[in-house]
Structures are given as structure tokens and as C-alpha cells.
N, C-alpha and C positions, 0 to 999 in steps of 0.2 A: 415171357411171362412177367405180369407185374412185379416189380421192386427188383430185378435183375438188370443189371446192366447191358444187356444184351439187344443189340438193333437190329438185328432179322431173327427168322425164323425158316426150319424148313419145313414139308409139306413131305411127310416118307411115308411108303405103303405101312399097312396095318403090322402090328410087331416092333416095328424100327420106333425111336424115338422114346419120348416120355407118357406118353397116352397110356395111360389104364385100361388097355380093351375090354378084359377080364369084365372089371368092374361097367364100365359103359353100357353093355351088352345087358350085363344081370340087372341094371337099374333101369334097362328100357323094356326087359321082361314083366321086372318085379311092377312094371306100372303099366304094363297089357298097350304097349305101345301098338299100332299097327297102322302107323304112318308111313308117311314117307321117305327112305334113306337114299341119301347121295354121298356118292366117295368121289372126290377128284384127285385128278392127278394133275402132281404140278411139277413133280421130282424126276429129272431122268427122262428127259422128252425122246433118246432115242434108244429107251425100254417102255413108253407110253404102252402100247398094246397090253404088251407082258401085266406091268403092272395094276393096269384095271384089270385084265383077268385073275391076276394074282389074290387084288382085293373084294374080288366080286367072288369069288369061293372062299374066301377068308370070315366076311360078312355073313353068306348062306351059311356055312359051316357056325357060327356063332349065333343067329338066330336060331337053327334047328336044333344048339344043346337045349337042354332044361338042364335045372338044378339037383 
């Protein structure tokens, strides 16, 4: 993140890390998003499978709440 000393980053399924999903979700509701979403996986090449499945119910499950 800017102003951090910090020279990589990682790339972890949804939940893990710093990421606000909570919030992300509600503000791509709150503006009637209905594009297009892409999750990659970059973390953990031999749990890849697992992991896009993980976050591809993770995603569906977060589009399908309302508020």
C-alpha cells in the first residue's frame, strides 16, 4: 500500500488479508453493478483448484446477500 515500506504483496483468497470484502460487495450493490467480476489466483499454486473454488462461492455467496 502507498506510504508503507513494504516491497511485495500477496494475492490470498477472499477473507485472508486486508481487503474489506464486507464493504466492496455493499458498494458494488449500492451502485447496481452488473459487470463483470474476475478473482485470480495467484497464492498457493498447489491449492489453485481448491482456491478458485473457494472464491467463486465466496463471490456468489456475496452477490446474493442484500442489505
Amino acid at each position: 500500500p502507498p506510504g508503507t515500506p513494504a516491497r511485495i504483496h500477496q494475492h490470498l483468497d477472499i477473507g485472508q488479508g486486508e481487503v474489506d470484502f464486507d464493504e466492496l460487495f455493499r458498494e458494488l450493490r449500492a451502485n447496481d453493478f452488473d459487470g463483470t467480476l474476475t478473482a485470480c489466483v495467484f497464492a498457493w499454486e498447489e491449492r489453485a483448484k481448491e482456491s478458485s473454488a473457494f472464491m467463486r462461492k465466496k463471490i456468489d455467496e456475496y452477490l446474493a446477500a442484500r442489505p
